[in-house]
N, CA, C and O atoms as CSV, one atom per row, in Angstrom:
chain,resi,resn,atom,element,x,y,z
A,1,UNK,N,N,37.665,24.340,-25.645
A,1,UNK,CA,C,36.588,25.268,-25.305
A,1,UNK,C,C,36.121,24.937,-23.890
A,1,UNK,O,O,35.966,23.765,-23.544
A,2,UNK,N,N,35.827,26.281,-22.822
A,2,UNK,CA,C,35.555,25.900,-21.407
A,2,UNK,C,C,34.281,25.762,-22.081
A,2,UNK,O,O,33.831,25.871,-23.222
A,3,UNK,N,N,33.622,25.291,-20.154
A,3,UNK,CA,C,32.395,24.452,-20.439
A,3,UNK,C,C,30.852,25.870,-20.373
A,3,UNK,O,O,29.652,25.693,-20.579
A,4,UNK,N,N,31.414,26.826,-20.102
A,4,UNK,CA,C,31.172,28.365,-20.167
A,4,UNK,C,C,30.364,28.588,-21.771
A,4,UNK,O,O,29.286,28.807,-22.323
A,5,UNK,N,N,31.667,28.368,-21.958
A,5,UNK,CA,C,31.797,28.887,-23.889
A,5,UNK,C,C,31.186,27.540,-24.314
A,5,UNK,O,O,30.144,27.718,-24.946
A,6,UNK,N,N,31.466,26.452,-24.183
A,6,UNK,CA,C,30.206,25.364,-24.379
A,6,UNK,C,C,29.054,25.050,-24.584
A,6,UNK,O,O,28.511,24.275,-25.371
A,7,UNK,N,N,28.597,25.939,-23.549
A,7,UNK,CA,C,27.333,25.753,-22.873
A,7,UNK,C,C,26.598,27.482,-23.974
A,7,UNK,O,O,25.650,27.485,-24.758
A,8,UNK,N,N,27.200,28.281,-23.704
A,8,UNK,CA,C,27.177,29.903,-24.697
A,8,UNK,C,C,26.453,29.302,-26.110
A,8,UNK,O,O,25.321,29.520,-26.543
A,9,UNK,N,N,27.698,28.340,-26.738
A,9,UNK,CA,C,27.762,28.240,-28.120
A,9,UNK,C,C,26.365,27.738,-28.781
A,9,UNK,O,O,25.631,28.154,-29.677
A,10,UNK,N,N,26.369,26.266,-27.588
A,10,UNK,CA,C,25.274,25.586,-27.875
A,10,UNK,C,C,23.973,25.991,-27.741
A,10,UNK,O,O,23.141,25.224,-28.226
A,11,UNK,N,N,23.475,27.225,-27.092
A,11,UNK,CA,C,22.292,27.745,-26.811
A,11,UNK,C,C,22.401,28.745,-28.023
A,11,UNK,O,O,21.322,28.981,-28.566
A,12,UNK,N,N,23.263,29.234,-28.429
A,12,UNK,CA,C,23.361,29.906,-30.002
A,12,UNK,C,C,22.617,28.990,-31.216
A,12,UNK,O,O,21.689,29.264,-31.977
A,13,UNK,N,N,23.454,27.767,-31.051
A,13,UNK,CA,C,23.125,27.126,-32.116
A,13,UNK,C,C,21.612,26.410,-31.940
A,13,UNK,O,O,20.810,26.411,-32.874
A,14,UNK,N,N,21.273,25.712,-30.452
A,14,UNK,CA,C,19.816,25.189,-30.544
A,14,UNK,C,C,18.850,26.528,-30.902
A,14,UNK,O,O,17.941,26.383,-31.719
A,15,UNK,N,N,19.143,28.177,-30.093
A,15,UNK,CA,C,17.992,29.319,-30.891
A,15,UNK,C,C,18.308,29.413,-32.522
A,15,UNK,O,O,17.396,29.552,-33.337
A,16,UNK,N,N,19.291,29.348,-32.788
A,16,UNK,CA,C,19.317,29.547,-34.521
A,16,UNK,C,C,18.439,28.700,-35.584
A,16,UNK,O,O,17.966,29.017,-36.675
A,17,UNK,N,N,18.405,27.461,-34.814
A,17,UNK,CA,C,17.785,26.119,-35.347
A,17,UNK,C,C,16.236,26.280,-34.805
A,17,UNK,O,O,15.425,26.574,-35.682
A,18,UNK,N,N,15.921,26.183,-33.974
A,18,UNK,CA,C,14.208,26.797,-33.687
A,18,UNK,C,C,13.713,27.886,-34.320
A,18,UNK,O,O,12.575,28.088,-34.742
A,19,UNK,N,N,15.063,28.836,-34.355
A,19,UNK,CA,C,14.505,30.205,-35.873
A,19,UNK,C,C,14.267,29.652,-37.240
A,19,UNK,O,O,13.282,30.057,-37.857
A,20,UNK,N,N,15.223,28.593,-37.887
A,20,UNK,CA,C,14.923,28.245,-39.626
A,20,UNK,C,C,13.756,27.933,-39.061
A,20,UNK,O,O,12.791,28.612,-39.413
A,21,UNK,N,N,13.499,26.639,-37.868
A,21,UNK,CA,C,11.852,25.867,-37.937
A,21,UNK,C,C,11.016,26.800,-38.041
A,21,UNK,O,O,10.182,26.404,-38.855
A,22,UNK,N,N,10.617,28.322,-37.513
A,22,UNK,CA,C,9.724,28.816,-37.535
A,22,UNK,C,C,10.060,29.422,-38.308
A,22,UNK,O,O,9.873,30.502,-37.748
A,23,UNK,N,N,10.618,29.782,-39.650
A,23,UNK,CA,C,10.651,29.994,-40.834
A,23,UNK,C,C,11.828,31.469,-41.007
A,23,UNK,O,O,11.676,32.103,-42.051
A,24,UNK,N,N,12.635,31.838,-40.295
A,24,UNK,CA,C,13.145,32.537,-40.483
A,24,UNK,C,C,14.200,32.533,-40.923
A,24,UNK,O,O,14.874,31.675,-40.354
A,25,UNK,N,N,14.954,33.264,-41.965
A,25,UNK,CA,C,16.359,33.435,-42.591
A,25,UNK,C,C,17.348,33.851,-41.470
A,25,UNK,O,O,17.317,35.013,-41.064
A,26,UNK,N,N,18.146,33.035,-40.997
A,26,UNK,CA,C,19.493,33.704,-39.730
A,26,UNK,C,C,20.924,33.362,-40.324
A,26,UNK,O,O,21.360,32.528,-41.118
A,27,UNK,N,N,21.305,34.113,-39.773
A,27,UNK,CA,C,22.903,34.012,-40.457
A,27,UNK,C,C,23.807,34.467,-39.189
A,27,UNK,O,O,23.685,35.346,-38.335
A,28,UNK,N,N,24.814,33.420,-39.475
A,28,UNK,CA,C,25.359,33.702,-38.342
A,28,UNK,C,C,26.888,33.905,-38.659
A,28,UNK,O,O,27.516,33.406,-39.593
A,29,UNK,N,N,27.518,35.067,-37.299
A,29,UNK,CA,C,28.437,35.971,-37.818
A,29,UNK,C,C,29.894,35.004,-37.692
A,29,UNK,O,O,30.129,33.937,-37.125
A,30,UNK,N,N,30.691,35.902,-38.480
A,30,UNK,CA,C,32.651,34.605,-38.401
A,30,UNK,C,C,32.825,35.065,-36.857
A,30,UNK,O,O,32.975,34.207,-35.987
A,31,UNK,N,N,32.809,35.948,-36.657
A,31,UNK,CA,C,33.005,37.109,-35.292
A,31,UNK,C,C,32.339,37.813,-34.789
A,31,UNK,O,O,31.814,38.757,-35.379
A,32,UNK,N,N,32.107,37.456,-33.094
A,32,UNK,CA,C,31.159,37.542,-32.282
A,32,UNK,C,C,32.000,38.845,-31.258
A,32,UNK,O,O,32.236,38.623,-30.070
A,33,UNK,N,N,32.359,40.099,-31.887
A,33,UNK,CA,C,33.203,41.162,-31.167
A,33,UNK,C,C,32.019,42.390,-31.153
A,33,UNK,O,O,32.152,43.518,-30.680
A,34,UNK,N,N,30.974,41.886,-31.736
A,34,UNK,CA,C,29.750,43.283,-31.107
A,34,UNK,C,C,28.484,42.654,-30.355
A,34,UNK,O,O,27.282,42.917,-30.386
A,35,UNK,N,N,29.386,41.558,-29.553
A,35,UNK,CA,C,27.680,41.177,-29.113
A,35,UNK,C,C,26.336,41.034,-29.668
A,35,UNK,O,O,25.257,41.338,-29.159
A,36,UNK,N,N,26.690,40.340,-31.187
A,36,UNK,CA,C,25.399,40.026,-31.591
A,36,UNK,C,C,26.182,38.855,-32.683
A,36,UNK,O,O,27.063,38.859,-33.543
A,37,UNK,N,N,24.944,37.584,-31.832
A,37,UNK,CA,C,25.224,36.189,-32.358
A,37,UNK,C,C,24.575,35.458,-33.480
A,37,UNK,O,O,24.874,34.354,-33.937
A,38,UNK,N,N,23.430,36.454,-33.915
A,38,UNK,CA,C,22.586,36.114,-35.014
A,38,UNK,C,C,22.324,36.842,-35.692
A,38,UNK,O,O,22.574,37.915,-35.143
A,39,UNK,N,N,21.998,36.981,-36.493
A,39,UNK,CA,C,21.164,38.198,-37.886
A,39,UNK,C,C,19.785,37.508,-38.164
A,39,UNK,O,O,19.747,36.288,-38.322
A,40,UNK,N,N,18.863,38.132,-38.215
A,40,UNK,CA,C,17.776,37.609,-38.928
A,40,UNK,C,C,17.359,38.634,-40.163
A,40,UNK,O,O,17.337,39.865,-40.183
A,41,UNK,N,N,17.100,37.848,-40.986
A,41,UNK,CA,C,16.526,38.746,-42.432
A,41,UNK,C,C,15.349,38.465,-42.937
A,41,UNK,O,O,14.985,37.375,-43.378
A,42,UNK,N,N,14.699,39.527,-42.870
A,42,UNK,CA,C,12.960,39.429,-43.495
A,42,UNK,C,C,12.683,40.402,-44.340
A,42,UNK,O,O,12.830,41.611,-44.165
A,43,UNK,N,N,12.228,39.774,-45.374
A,43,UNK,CA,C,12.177,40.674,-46.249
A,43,UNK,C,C,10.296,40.544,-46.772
A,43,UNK,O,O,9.655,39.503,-46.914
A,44,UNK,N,N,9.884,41.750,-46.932
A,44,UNK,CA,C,8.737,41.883,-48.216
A,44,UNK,C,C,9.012,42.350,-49.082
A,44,UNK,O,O,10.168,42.398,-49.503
A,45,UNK,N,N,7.519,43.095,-49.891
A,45,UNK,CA,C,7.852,43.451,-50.955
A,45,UNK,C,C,8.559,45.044,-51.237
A,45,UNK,O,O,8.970,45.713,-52.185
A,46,UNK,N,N,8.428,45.131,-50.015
A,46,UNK,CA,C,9.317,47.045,-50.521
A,46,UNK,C,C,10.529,46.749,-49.559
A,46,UNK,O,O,11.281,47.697,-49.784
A,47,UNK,N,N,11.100,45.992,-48.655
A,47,UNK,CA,C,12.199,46.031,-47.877
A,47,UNK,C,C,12.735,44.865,-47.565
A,47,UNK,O,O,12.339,43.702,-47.635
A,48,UNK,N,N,13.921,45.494,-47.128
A,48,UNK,CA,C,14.916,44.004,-46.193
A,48,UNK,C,C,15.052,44.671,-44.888
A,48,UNK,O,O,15.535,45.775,-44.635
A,49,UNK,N,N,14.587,43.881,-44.192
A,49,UNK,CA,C,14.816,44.057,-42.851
A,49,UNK,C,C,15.625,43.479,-42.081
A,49,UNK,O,O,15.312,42.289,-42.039
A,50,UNK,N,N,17.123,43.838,-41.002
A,50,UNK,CA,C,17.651,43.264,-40.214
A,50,UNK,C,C,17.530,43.138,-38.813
A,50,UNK,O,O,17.300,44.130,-38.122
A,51,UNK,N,N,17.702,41.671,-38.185
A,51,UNK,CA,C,17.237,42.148,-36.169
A,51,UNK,C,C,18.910,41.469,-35.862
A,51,UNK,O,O,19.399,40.394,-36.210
A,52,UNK,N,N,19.374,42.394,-35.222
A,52,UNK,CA,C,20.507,41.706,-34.599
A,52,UNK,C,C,19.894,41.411,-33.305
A,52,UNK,O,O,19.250,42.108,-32.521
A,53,UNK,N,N,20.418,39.692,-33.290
A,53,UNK,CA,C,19.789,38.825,-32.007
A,53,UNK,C,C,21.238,38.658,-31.006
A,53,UNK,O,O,22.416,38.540,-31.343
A,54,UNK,N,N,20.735,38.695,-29.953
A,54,UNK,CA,C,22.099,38.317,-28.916
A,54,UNK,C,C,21.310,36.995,-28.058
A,54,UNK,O,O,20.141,37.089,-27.684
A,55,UNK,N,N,21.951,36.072,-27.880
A,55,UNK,CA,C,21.439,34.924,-27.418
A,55,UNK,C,C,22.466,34.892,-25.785
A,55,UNK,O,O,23.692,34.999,-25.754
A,56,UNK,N,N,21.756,34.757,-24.831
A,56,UNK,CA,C,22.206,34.782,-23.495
A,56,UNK,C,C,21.779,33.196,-22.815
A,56,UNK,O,O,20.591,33.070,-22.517
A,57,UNK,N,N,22.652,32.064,-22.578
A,57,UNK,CA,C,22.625,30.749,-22.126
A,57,UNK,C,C,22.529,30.961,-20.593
A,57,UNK,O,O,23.472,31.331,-19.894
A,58,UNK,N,N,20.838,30.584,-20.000
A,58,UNK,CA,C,21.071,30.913,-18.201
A,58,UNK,C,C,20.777,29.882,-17.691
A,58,UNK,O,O,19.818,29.335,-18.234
A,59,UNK,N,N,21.328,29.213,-16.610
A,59,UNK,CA,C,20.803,28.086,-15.510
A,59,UNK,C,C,20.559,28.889,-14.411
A,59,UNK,O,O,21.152,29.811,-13.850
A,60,UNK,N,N,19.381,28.205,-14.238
A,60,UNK,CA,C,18.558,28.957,-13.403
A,60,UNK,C,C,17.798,30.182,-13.487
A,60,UNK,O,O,17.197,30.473,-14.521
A,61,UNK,N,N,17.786,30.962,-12.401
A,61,UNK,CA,C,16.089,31.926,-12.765
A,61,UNK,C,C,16.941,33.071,-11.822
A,61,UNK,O,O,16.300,33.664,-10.954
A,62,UNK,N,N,18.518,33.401,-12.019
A,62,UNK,CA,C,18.473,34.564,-11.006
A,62,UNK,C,C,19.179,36.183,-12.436
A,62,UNK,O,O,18.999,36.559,-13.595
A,63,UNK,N,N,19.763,36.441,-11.523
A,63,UNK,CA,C,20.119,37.678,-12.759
A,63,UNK,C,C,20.800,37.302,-13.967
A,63,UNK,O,O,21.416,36.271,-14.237
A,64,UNK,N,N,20.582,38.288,-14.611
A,64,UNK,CA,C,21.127,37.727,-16.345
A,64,UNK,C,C,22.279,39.100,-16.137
A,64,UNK,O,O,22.184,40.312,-15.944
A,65,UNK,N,N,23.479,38.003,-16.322
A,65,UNK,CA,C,24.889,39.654,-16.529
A,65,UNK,C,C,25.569,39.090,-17.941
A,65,UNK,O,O,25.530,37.990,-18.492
A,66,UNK,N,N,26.400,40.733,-18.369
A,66,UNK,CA,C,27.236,40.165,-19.302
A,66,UNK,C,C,26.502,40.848,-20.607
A,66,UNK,O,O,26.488,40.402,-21.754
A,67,UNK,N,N,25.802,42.238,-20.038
A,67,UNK,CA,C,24.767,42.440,-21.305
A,67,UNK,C,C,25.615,44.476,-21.201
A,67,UNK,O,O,25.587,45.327,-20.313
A,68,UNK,N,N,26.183,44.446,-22.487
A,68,UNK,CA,C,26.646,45.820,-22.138
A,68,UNK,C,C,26.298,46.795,-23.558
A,68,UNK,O,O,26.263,46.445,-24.738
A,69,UNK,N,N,26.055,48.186,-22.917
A,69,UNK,CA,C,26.184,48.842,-23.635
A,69,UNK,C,C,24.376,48.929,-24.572
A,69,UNK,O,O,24.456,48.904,-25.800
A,70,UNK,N,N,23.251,49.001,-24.095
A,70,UNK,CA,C,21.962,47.852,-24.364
A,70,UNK,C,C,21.514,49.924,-25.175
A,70,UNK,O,O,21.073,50.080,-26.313
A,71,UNK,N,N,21.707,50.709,-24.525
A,71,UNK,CA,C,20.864,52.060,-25.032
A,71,UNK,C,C,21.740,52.488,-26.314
A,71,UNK,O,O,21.312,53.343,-27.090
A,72,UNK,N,N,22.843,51.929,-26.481
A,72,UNK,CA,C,23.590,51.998,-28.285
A,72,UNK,C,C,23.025,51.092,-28.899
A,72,UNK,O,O,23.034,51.411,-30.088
A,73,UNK,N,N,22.323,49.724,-28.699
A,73,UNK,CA,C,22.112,48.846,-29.694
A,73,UNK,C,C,21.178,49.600,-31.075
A,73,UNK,O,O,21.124,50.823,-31.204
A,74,UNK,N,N,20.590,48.773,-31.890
A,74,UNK,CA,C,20.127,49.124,-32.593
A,74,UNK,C,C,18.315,48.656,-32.577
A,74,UNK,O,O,17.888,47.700,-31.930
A,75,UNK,N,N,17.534,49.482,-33.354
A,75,UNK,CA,C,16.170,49.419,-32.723
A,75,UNK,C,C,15.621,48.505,-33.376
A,75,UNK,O,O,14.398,48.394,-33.292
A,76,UNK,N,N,16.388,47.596,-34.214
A,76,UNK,CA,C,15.978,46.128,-34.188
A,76,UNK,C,C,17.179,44.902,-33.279
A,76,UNK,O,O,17.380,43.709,-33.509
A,77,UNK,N,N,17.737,45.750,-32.307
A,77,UNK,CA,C,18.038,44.480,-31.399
A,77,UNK,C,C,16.719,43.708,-30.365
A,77,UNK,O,O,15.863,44.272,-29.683
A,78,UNK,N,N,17.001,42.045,-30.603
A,78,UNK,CA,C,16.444,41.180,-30.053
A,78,UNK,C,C,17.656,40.426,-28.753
A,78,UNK,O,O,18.838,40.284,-29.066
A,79,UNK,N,N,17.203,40.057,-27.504
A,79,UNK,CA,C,17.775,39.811,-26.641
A,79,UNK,C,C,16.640,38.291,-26.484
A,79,UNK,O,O,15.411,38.246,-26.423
A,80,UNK,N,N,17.560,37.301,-26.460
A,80,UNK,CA,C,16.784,35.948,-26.573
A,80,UNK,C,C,17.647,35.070,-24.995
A,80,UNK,O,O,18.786,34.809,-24.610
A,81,UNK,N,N,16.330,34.911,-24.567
A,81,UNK,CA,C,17.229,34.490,-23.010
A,81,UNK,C,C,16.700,32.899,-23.316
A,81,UNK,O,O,15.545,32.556,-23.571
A,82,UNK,N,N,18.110,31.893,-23.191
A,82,UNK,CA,C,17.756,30.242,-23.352
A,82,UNK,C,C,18.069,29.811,-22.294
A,82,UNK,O,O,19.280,29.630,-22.176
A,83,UNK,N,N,17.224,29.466,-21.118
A,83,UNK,CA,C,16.785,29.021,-19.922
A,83,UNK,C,C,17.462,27.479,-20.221
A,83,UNK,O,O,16.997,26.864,-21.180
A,84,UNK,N,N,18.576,26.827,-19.403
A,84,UNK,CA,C,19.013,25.292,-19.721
A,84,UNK,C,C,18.773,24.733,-18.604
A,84,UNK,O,O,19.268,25.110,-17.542
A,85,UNK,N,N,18.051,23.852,-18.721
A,85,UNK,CA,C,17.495,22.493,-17.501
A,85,UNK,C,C,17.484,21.709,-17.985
A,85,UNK,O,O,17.157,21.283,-19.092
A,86,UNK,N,N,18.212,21.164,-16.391
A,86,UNK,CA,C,18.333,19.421,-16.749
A,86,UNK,C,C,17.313,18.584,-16.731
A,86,UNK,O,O,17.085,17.662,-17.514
A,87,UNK,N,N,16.459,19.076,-15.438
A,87,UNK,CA,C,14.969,17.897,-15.256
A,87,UNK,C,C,14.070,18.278,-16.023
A,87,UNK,O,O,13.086,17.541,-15.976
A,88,UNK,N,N,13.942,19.590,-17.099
A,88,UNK,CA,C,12.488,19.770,-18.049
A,88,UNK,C,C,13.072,20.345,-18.867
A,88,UNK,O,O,14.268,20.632,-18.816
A,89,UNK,N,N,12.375,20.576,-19.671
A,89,UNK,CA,C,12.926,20.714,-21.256
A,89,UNK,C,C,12.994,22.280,-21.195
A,89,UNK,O,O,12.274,22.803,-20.344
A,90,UNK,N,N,13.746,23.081,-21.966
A,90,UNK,CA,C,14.711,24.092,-21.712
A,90,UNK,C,C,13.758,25.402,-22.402
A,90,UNK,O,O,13.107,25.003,-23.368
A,91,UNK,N,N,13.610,26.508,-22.163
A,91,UNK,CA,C,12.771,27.741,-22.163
A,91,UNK,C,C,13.556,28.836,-23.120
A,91,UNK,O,O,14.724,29.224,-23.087
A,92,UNK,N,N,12.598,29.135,-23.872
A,92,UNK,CA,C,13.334,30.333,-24.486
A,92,UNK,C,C,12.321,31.734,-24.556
A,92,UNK,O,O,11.104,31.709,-24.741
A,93,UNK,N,N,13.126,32.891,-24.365
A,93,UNK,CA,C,12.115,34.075,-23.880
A,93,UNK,C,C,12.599,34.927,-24.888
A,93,UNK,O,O,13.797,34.699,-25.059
A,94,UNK,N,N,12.009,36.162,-25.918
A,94,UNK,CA,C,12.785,37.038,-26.612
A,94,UNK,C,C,12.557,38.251,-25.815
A,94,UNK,O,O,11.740,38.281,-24.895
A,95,UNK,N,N,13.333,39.321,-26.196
A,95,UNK,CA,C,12.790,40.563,-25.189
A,95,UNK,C,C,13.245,41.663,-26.536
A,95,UNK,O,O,14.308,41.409,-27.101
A,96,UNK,N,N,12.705,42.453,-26.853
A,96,UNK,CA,C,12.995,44.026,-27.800
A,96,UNK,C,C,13.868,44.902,-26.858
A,96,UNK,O,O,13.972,44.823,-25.634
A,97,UNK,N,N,14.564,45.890,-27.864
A,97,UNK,CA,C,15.255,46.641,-27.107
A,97,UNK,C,C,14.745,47.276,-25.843
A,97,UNK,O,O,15.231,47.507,-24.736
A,98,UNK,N,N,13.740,47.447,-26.345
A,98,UNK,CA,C,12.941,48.284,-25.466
A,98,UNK,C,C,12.642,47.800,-24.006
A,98,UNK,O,O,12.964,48.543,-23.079
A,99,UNK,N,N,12.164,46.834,-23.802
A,99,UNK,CA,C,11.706,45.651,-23.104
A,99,UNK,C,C,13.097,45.197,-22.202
A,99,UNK,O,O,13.075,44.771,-21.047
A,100,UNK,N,N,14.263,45.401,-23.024
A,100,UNK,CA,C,15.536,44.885,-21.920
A,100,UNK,C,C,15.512,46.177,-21.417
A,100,UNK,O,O,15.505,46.270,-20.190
A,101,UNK,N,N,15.493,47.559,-22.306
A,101,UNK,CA,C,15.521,48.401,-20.862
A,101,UNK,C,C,15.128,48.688,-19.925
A,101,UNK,O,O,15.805,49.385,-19.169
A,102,UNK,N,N,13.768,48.232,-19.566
A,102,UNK,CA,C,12.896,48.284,-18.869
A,102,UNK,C,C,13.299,47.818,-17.131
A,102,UNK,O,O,12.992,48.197,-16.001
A,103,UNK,N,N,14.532,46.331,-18.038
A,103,UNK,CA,C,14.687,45.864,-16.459
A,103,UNK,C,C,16.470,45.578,-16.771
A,103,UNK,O,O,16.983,44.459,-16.758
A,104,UNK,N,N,17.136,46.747,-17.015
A,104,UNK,CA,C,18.269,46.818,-17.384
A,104,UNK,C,C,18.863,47.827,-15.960
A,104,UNK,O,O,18.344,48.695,-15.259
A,105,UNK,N,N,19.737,47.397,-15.992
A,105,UNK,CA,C,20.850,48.317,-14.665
A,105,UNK,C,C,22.076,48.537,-15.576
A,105,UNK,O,O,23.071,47.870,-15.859
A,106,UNK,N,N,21.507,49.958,-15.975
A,106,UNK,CA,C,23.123,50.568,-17.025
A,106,UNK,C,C,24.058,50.620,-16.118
A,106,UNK,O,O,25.173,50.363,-16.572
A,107,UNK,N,N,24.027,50.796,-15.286
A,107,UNK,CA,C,25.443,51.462,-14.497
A,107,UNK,C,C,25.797,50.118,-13.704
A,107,UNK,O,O,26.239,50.509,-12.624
A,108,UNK,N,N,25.812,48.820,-13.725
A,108,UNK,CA,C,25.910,47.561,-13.240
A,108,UNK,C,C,27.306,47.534,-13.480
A,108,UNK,O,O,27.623,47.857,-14.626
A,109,UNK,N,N,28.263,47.223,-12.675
A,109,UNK,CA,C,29.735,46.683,-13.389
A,109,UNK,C,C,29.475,45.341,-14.394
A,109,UNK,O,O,30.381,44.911,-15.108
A,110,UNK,N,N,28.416,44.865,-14.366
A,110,UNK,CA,C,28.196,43.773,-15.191
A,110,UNK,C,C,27.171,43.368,-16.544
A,110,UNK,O,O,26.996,42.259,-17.050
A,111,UNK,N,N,26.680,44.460,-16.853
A,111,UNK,CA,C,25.718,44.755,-17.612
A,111,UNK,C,C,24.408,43.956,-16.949
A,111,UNK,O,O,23.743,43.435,-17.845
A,112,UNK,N,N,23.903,43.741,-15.715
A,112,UNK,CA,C,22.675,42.793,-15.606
A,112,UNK,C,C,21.358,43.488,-15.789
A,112,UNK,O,O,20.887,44.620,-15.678
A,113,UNK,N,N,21.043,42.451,-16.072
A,113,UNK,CA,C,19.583,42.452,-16.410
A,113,UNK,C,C,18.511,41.831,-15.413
A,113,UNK,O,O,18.350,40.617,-15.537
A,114,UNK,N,N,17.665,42.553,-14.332
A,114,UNK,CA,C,16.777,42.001,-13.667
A,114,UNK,C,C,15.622,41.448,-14.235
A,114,UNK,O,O,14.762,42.086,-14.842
A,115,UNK,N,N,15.627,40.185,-14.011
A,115,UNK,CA,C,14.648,39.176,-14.723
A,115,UNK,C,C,14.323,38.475,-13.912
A,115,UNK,O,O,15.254,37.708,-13.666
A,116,UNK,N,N,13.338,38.252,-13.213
A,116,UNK,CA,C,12.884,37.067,-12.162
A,116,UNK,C,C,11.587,36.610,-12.467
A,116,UNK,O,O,10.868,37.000,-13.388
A,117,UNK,N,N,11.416,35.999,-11.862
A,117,UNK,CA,C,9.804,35.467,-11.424
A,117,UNK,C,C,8.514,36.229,-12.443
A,117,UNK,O,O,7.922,35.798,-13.432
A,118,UNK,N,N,8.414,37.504,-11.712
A,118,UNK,CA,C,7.405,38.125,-12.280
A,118,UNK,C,C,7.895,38.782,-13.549
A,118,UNK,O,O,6.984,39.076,-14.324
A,119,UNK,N,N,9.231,39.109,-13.981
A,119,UNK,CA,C,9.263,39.215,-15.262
A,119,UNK,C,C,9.275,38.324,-16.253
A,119,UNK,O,O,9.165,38.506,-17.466
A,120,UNK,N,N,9.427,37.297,-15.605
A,120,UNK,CA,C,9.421,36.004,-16.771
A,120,UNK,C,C,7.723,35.277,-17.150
A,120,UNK,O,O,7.349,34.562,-18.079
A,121,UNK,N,N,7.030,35.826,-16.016
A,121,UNK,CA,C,5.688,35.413,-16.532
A,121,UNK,C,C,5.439,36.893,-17.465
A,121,UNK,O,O,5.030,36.588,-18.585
A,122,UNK,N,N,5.547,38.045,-17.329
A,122,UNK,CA,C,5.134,38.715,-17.972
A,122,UNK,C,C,5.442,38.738,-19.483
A,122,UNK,O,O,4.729,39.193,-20.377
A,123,UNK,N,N,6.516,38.218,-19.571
A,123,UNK,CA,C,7.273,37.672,-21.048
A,123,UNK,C,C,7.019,36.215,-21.656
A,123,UNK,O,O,7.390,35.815,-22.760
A,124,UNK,N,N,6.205,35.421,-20.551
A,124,UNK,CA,C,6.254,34.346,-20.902
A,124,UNK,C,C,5.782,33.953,-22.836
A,124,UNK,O,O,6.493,33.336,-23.629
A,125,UNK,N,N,4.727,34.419,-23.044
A,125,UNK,CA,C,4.016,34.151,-24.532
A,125,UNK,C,C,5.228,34.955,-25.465
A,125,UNK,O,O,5.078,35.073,-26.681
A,126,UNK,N,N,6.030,35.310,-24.997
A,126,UNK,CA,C,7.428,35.822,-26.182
A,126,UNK,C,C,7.755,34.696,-26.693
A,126,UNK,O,O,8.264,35.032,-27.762
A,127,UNK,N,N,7.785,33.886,-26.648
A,127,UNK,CA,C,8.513,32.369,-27.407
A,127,UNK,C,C,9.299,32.792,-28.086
A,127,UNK,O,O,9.669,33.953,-27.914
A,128,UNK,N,N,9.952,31.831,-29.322
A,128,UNK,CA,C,10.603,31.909,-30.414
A,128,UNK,C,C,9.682,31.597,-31.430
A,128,UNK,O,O,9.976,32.015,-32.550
A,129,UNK,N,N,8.351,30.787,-31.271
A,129,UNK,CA,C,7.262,30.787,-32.190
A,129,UNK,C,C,6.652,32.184,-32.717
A,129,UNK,O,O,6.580,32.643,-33.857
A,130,UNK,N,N,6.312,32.601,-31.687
A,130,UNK,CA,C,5.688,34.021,-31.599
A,130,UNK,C,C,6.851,35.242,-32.178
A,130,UNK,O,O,6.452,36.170,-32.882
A,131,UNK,N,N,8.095,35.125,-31.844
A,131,UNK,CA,C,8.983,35.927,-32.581
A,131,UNK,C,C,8.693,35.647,-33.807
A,131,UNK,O,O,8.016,36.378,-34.528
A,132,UNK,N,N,9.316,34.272,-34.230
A,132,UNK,CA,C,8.838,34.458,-36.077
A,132,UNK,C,C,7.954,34.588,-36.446
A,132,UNK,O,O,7.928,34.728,-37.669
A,133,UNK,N,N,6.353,34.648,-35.558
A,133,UNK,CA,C,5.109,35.111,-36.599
A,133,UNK,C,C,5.166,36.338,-36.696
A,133,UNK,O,O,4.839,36.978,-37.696
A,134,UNK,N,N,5.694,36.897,-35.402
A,134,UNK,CA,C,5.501,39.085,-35.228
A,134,UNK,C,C,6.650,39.196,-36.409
A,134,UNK,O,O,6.231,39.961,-37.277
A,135,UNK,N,N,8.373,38.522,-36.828
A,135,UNK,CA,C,8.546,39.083,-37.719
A,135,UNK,C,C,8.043,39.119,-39.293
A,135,UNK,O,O,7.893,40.037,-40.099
A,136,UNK,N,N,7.835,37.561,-39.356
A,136,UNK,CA,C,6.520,37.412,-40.688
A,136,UNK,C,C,5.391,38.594,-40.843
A,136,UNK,O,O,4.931,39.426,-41.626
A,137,UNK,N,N,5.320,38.234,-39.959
A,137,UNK,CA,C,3.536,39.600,-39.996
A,137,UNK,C,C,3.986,41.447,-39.939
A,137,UNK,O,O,3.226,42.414,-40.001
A,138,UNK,N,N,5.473,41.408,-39.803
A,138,UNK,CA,C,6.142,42.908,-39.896
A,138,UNK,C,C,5.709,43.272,-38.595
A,138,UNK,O,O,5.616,44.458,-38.909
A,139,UNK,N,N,5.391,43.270,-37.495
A,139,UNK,CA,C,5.079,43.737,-36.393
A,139,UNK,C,C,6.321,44.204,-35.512
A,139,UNK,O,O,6.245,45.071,-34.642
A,140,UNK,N,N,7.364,43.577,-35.826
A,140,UNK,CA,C,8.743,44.283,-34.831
A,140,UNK,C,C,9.430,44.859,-36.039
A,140,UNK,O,O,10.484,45.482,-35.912
């Protein structure tokens, strides 16, 4: 495995593991051929609910590529950006469909996603804490 797909896998597996802690059911797929690396399942008492999560591994703070096809997803896709640093401990941001389109470039040869500075404070309180209380509490 390159150090690419390494680095991919492992930011899959540390967001999957911060999802059970904050109490959520995830399941994760044999095959990763629709761009979505997680399932989450919440259920109450009248439904089951699914969020297909796509987990994106970034160093550094410049564009996020590699995101395609974002206005077919489904209106419980979650886009979870895992920020990896070496000198401080590593950031995780969620964004709703909605929310990646906002700063999405469809027509990109690369699917990117403009995310900088001021979008990352504006997202900052997205956590992965705050994801599992909004899906506990039915809010997404």
């Amino acid at each position: 495995m390159n150090a690419r797909m390494r680095g991919g896998k492992s930011s899959e597996l540390i967001v999957a593991g911060e999802l059970l802690r904050h109490g959520m059911d995830v399941y994760l797929p044999c095959v990763d051929d629709r761009a979505i690396d997680m399932l989450i399942r919440a259920e109450d008492h009248e439904r089951v609910r699914h969020y297909d999560v796509q987990v994106k591994s970034v160093r550094g703070y410049n564009r996020i590529v590699g995101l395609k096809d974002i206005d077919i997803k489904s209106s419980r896709y979650i886009l979870i950006l895992h920020y990896r640093h070496d000198e401080k401990a590593d950031e995780c941001i969620y964004l709703t469909k909605d929310q990646v389109l906002k700063h999405y470039l469809k027509d990109s040869k690369w699917g990117d996603l403009l995310f900088n500075k001021v979008e990352r404070e504006q997202y900052a309180a997205q956590t992965l804490a705050d994801l599992g209380q909004r899906i506990l509490r039915h809010e997404l």
